[in-house]
N, C-alpha and C positions, 0 to 999 in steps of 0.2 A: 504494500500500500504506500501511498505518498507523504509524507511528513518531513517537518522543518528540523535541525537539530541548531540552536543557538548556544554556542561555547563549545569551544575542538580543544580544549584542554586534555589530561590524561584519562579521563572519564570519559568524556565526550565528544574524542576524537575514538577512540578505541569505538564507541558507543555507535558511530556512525559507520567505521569498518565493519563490523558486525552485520547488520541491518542492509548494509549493500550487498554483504556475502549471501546476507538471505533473498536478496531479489524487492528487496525495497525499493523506494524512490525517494533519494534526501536531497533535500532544500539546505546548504549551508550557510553557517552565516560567524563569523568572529573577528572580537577588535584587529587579531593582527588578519593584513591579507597574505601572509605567505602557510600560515595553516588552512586558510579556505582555497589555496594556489592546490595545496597539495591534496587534499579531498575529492580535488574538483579530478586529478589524474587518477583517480582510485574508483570513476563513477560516481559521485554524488555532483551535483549544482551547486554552483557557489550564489552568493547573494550581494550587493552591493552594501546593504543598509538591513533593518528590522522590519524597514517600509513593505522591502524588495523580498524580501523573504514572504510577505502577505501575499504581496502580487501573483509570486509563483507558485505558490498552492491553490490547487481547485477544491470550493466548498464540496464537500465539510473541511474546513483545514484543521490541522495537528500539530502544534509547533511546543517540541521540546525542549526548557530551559535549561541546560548544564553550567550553571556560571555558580562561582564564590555565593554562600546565602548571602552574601553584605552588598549583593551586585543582583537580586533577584528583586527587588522592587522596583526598581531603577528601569529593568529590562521587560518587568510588564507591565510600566506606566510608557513604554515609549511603544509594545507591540498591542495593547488594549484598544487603541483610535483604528487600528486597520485590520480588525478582527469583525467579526458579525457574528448575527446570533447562532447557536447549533454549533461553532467554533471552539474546536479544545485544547488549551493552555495545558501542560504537562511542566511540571518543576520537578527535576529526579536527583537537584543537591540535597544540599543538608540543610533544608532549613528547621527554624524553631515552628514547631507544631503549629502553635498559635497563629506564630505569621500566616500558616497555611489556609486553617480554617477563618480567619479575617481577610485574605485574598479570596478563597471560595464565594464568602459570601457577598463582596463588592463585585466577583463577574458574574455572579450568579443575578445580579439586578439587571445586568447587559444581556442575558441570554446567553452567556460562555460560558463552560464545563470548566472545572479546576480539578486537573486530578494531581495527588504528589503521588512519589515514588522515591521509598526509601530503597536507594539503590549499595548494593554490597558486591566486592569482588575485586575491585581496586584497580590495577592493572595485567593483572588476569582477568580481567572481565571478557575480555577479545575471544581468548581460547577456551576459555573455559566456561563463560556466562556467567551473569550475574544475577544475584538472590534479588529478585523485586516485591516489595512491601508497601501495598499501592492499596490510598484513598479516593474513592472516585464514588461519583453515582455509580447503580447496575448499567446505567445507560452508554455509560461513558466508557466503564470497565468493559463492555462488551466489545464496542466498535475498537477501542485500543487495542483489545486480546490480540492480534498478528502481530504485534508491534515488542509485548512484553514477551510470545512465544519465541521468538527469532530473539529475543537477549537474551531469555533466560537457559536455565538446564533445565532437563526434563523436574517436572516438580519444583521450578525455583520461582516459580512469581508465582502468586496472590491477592486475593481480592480482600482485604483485611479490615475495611471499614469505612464510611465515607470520609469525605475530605478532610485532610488532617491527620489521618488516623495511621497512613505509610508512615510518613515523618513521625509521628506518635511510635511507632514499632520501631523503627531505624533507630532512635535516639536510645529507645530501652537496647534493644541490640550492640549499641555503639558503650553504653554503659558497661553493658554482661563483658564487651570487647575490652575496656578498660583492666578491668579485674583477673583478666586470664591472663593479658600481658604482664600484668603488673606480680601475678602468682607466678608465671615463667621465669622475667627477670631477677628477683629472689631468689630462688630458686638456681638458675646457672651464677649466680652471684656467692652464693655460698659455695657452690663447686670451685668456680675459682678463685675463693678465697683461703680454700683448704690449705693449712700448713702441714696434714700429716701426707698427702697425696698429690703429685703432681699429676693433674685431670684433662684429657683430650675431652672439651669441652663437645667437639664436633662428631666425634664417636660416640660418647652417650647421647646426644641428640639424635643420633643414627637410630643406636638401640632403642629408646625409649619410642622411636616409632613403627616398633617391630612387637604389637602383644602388650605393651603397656595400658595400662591404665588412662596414663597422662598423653597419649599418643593424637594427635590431632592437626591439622594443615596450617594451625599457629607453629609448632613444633618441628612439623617439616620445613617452614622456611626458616628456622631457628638452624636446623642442622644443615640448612642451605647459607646461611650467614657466618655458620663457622666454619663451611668448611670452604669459605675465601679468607677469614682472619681468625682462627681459633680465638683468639685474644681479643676482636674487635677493638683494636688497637689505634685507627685510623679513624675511628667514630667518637665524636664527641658524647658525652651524657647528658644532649639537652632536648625535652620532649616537651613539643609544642599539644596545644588542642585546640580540636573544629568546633569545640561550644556543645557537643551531646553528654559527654559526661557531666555536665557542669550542668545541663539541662536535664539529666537522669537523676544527679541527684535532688533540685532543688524540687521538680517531682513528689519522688521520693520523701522529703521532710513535706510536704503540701499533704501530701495522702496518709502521712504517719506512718510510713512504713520505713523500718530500720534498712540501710542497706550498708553497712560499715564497710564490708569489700568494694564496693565502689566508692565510695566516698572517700577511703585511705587512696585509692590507687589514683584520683584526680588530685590529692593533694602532695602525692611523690611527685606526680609529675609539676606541679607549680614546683616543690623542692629542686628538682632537675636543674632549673635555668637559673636560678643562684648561682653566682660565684664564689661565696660564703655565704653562709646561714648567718645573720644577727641574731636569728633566735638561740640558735646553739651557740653564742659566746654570752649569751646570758646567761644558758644553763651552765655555762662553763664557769661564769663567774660568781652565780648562786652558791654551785658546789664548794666552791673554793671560798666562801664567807660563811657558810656554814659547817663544812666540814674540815678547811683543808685540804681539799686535794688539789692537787699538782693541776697547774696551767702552762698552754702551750702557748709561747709566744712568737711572734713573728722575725 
């Protein structure tokens, strides 16, 4: 079927590769022109503008957003003026929930479907498909289904709630994804911390996904990472985030539900981008007025 994809990012260029392989027809469109240069040699349309992207879809049009969530209001106050009614908006970032269902229901006054799509698989999404966790009417979900079938894996998209409700699963998702990084890292960090054993980091990653317990395709790129640097040696320890855990947990304390394994594991990662902790030369210096101990100084 025919649809727009705006942002040829690493999501959203893979996302269009995909969707051509299956016998689609893509509308492209993104700020730089040398990722819509190179699309356009792969089969898909390039577009001049968000205008030109309207123009070249035949009603019903379908125009999927792939940009930064800090760049998805911006792109459907400027693609909203050249849409009509029966017209479907698709956002398959990361936005915050809310923003989603407050977009639904200002095009829903226009006569335009809003469906999100919480979208998983990162850069394997090309080869391998991607998990889709999609908000829509039935209506909406319907006509879209060729579109999530050619991304997804057999079994990986979903009709999960109406509008809002993708981004709502993606975010809880992107939490659970928190906490399992956050249990690995620990984890190989104690291994290489050992002073009684010198530990190939990348061979028990090996093992551990051969029957273990802990075995899983976080793990397998774990033992795909060490086995370029056992040591990750050339990686710095600084871990940024897209705003889902930080929106999983504040969730989470709304609803009164405990969730302390996510909620530690977004706060290692704020600890990460420290250069020093001032909290820990506090504690440093507590101990040392009340107990005496030894301080390290610089």
């Amino acid at each position: 079927m025919q649809l727009a994809m705006i942002g040829l990012g690493r999501m959203g260029g893979n996302m269009v590769r995909r969707l051509v392989q299956g016998g689609h027809e893509l509308i492209v469109y993104d700020s730089s022109a040398e990722e819509i240069k190179s699309h356009v040699g792969t089969g898909a349309k390039g577009a001049k503008d968000v205008a030109d992207v309207a123009r070249q879809l035949a009603p019903r049009r379908v125009v999927w957003i792939m940009v930064p969530a800090s760049a998805v209001e911006g792109t459907i106050e400027q693609l909203t003026p050249h849409l009509a009614r029966g017209d479907i908006a698709i956002d398959g970032g990361n936005s915050n929930f809310r923003d989603s269902v407050r977009r639904a229901e200002a095009l829903k006054k226009r006569g335009i479907e809003f469906v999100d799509v919480g979208t998983s698989g990162g850069i394997w999404g090309l080869t391998l498909g991607y998990c889709l966790m999609i908000g829509a009417s039935p209506a909406a979900f319907q006509h879209c289904e060729p579109i999530f079938r050619t991304l997804a894996p057999a079994d990986g998209y979903a009709h999960v709630g109406p509008s809002g409700a993708g981004h709502y699963v993606k975010m809880v998702h992107n939490g659970i994804e928190y906490g399992l990084l956050e249990a690995y890292a620990e984890g190989y960090e104690i291994l290489h911390a050992s002073q009684d054993f010198k530990l190939q980091l990348g061979k028990i990653a090996k093992l551990w996904n051969h029957g273990s317990v802990v075995r899983s395709w976080l793990n397998e790129l774990a033992e795909r990472a060490f086995s370029r640097d056992d040591q990750l040696a050339a990686i710095r320890g600084y871990v940024d985030d897209s705003g889902e855990g930080r929106w999983t947990v504040e969730e989470a304390i709304r609803l009164d539900v405990p969730a302390p394994v996510i909620t530690l594991s977004l706060l290692a990662r704020l600890r990460s981008r420290q250069q020093e902790s001032f909290g820990a030369k506090v504690i440093a210096a507590l101990r040392n007025e009340f107990g005496g101990h030894a301080v390290q100084t610089k």
